[in-house]
C-alpha positions in Angstrom: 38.4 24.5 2.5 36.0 21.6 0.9 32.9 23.4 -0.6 29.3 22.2 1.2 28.1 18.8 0.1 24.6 18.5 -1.1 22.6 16.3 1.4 22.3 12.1 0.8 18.8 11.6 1.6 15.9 12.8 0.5 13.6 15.4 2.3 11.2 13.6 4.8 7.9 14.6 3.1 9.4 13.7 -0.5 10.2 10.2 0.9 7.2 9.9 2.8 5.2 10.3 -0.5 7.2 8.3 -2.4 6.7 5.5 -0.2 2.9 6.0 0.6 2.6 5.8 -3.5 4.5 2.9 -3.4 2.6 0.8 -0.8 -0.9 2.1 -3.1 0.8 0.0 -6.1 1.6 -2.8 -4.0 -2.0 -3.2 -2.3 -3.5 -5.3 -5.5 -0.9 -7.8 -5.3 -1.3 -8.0 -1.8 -4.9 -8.9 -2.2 -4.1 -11.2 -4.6 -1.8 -12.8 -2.1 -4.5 -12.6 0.5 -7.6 -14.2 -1.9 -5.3 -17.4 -3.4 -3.9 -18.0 0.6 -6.7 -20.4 1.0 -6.5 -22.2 -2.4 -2.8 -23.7 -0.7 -4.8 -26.1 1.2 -5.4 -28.1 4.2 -7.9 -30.3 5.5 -11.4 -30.3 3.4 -15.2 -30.3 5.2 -17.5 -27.8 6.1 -15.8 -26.1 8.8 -13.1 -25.3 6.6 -15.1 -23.8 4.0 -16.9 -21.4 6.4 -13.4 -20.2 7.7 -12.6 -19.6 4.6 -15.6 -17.3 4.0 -14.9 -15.9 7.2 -11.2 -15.4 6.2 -11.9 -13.5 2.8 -14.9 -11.0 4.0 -12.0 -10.2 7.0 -9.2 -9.7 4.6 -11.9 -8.2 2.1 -12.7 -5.8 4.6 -8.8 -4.4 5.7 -8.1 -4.2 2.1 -10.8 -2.1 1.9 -9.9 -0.1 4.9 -6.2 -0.1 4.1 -7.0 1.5 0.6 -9.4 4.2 2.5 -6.0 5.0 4.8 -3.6 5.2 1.5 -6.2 7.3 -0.1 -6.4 9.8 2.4 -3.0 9.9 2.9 -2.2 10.5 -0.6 -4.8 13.1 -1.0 -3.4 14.8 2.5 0.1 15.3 0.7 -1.2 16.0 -2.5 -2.3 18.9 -0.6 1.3 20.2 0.8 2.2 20.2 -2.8 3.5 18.2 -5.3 7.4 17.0 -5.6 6.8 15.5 -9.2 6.0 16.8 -12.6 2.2 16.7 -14.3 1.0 13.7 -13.5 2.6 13.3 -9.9 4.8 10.9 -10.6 8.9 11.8 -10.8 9.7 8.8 -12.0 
């Protein structure tokens, strides 16, 4: 008889850290994507500038909102306890 095998995967709340940490790291560069989007660009006037503005205080705003949501939900499982060593971070 074959002794047990240790699981694949990881435990769901370990993973579900991991990845909410990882989607914190990536926000900036997402932003950054978001802010140079409109320097690609198109056809020039005034209408186009005042999209724009529109554009960046809308994607201004959910960066600000999705950071608010990560933060929470990084505080929320710092709370169940922590998977990593001083600092938080396994890796």
């Amino acid at each position: 008889m074959k002794p047990p095998r240790n699981p694949t995967f990881l435990a769901r709340q370990s993973y579900r850290r991991r990845r909410v940490r990882d989607s914190a790291r990536l926000l900036p560069v997402l932003g950054m994507f978001l802010f140079l989007l409109p320097l690609l660009g198109g056809p020039q006037g005034e209408t186009r500038t005042a999209v724009q503005l529109v554009y960046l205080f809308v994607s201004w705003f959910g960066l600000i909102l999705a950071a608010g949501i990560l933060a929470r939900l990084l505080r929320y499982r710092a709370r169940d306890g922590a998977d990593g060593d001083a600092n938080g971070d396994p890796t």
